[in-house]
C-alpha positions in Angstrom: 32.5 2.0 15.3 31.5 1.2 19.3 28.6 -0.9 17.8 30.7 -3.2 15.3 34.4 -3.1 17.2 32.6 -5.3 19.7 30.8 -7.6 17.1 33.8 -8.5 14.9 35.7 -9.7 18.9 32.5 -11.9 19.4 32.3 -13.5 16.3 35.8 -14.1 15.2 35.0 -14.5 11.7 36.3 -10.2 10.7 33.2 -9.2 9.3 29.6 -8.5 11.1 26.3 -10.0 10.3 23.4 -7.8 9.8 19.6 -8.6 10.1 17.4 -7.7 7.1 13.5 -7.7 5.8 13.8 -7.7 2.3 12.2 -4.1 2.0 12.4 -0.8 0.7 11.1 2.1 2.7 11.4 5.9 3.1 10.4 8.1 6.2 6.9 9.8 5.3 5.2 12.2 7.6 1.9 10.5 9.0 -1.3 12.4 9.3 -2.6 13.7 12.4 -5.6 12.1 12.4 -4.1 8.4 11.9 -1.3 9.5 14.8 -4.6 10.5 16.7 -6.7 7.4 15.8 -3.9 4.4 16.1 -2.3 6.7 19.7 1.3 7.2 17.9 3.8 8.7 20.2 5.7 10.0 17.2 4.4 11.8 14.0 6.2 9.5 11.3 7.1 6.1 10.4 8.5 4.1 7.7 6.2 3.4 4.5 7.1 0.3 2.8 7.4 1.2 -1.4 9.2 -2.7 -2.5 8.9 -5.8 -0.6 11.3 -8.4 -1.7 9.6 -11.7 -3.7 11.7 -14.0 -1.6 12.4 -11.8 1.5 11.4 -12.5 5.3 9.2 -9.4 4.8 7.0 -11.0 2.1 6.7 -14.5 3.7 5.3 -12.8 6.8 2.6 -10.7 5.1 4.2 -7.2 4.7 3.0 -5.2 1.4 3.7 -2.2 0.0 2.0 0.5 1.3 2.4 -0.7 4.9 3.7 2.1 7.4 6.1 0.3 9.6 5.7 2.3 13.3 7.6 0.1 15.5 10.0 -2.4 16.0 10.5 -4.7 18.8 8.1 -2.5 21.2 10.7 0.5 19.6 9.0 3.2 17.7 10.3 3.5 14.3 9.9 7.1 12.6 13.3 6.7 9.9 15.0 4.0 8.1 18.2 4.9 10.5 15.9 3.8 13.0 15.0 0.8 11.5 18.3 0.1 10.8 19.4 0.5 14.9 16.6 -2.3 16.0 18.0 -4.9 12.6 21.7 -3.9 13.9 21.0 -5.1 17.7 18.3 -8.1 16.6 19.4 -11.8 16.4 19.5 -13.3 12.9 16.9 -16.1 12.4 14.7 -14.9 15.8 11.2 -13.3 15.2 11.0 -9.7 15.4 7.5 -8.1 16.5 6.8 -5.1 13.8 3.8 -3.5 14.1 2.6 -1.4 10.9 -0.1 0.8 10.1 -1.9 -0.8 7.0 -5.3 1.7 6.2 -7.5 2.0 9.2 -5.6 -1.4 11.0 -3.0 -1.6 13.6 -1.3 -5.1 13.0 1.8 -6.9 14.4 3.8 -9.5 12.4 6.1 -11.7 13.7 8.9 -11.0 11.0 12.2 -13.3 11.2 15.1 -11.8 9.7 17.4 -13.2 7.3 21.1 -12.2 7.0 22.0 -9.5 4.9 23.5 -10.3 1.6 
């Protein structure tokens, strides 16, 4: 509730926008040698298993199979966590996410749409 209460005063319209990618993910346990190899502070991140056909995720060149690791410079190691960076981050302003796609580190300016 302290996150929304504050929202729904600001926008005046009684009911909050959310940010979204246009994915599907669950948490998955990384291995210790691509923790080791890519200098992860954190043992897990988000693997992406859908990607939308007409989501922002898709248009900016996220596939399944990506492991999403951080968001915004904020290290991402649940969906909950994803979730706390889309909550905060402007609709329609490009969001850095960096993933973990085989043995490449990659960023991808990802702009998100508003939640349906």
């Amino acid at each position: 509730m302290r996150r929304v209460r504050p929202r729904l005063g600001q926008r005046g319209r009684g009911r909050v926008r959310r940010s979204y990618l246009g994915i599907v993910g669950y948490q998955r346990l990384l291995d210790r040698r691509i923790v080791r190899f890519h200098k992860l502070k954190i043992g897990f991140a988000v693997e992406i298993v859908r990607v939308e056909d007409e989501g922002p995720a898709r248009s900016s060149g996220l596939r399944t199979g990506d492991l999403i690791v951080a968001m915004n410079g904020q290290d991402v190691a649940s969906v909950d966590d994803m979730h706390r960076v889309l909550a905060e981050w402007p609709i329609g302003r490009p969001l850095g996410v960096i993933i973990v796609r085989g043995k490449d580190r990659l960023e991808f300016p990802v702009t998100p749409a508003e939640a349906r």
